[in-house]
C-alpha positions in Angstrom: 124.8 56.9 126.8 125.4 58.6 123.3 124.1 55.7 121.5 127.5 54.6 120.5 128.3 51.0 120.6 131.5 49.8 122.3 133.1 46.2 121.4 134.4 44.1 124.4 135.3 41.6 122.4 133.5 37.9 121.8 131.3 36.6 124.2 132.4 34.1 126.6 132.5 30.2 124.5 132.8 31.8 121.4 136.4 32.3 120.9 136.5 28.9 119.3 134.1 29.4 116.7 135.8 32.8 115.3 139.6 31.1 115.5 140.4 31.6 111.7 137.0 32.3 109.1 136.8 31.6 105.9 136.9 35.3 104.3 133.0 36.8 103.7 131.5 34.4 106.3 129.8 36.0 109.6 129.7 33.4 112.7 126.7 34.5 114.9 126.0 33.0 118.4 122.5 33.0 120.1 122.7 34.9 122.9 121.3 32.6 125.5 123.5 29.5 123.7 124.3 28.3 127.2 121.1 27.9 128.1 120.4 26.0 125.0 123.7 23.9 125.8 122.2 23.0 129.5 119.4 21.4 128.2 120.7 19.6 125.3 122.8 17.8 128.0 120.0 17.1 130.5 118.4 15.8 127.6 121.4 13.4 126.3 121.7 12.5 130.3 117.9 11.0 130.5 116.9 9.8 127.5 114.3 7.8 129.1 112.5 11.1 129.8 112.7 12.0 126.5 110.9 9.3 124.9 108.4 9.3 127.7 108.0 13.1 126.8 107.5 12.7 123.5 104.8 9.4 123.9 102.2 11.9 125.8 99.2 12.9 124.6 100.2 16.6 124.4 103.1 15.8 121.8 101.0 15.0 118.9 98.9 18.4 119.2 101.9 20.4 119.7 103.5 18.9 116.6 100.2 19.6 114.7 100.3 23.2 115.6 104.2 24.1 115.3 104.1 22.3 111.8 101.2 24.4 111.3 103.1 27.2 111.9 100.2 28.3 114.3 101.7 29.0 118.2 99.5 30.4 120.6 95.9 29.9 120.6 94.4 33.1 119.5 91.0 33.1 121.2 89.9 32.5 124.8 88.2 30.4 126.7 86.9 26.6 126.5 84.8 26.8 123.5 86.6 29.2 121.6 90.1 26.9 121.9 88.4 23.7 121.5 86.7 25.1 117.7 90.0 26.3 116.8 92.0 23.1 117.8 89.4 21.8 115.6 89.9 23.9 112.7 93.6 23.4 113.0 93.4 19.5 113.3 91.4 19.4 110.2 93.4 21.6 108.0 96.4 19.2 109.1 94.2 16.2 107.9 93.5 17.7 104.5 97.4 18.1 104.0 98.2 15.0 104.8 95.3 13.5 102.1 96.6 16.0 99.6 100.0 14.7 100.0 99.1 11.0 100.4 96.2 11.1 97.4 97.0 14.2 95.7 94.6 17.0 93.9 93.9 15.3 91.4 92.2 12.1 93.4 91.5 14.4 96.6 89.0 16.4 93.9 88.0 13.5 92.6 86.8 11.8 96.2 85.2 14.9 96.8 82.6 15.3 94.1 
């Protein structure tokens, strides 16, 4: 390969998304859309599972750490993760009383 790059045209799906532009604007696609397509329709076809899904245990500590921006535990084993799920739990319970109280009260409460 010479590095060059060689247009076959729009992926299968998207031909109805590029139809007519408005001038300046730049459609993108992800490339595994299907995929994401499957699953939204498993998920519209079971509903059920959904809200049993999202009633587990696991939810609430998953929410806490995507909000936290925070992914992947960095450290290993037991110990380790259990001290930094409990870092991360707390520092999502001090935003929550600095947006519920404020600074001004949370300081206040604190001294």
């Amino acid at each position: 390969m010479d590095g060059s790059f060689v247009d076959s045209g729009p992926p299968p799906g998207l031909n109805h998304l590029m139809l007519a532009p408005p001038s300046g604007m730049e459609l993108s696609r992800c490339l595994d859309q299907h995929l994401l397509e499957e699953m939204q329709r498993r998920v519209r076809a079971q509903p059920e599972k959904v809200k049993r899904r999202k009633s587990i245990v696991e939810h609430p500590f998953g929410t806490i750490k995507h909000s936290m921006n925070q992914g992947h535990f960095l450290s290993r084993r037991l110990p380790n993760v259990r001290s930094e799920m409990s870092l991360t739990v707390l520092a999502y319970n001090i935003k929550r009383v600095l947006k519920i109280l404020g600074v001004k009260k949370f300081l206040a409460a604190l001294t």
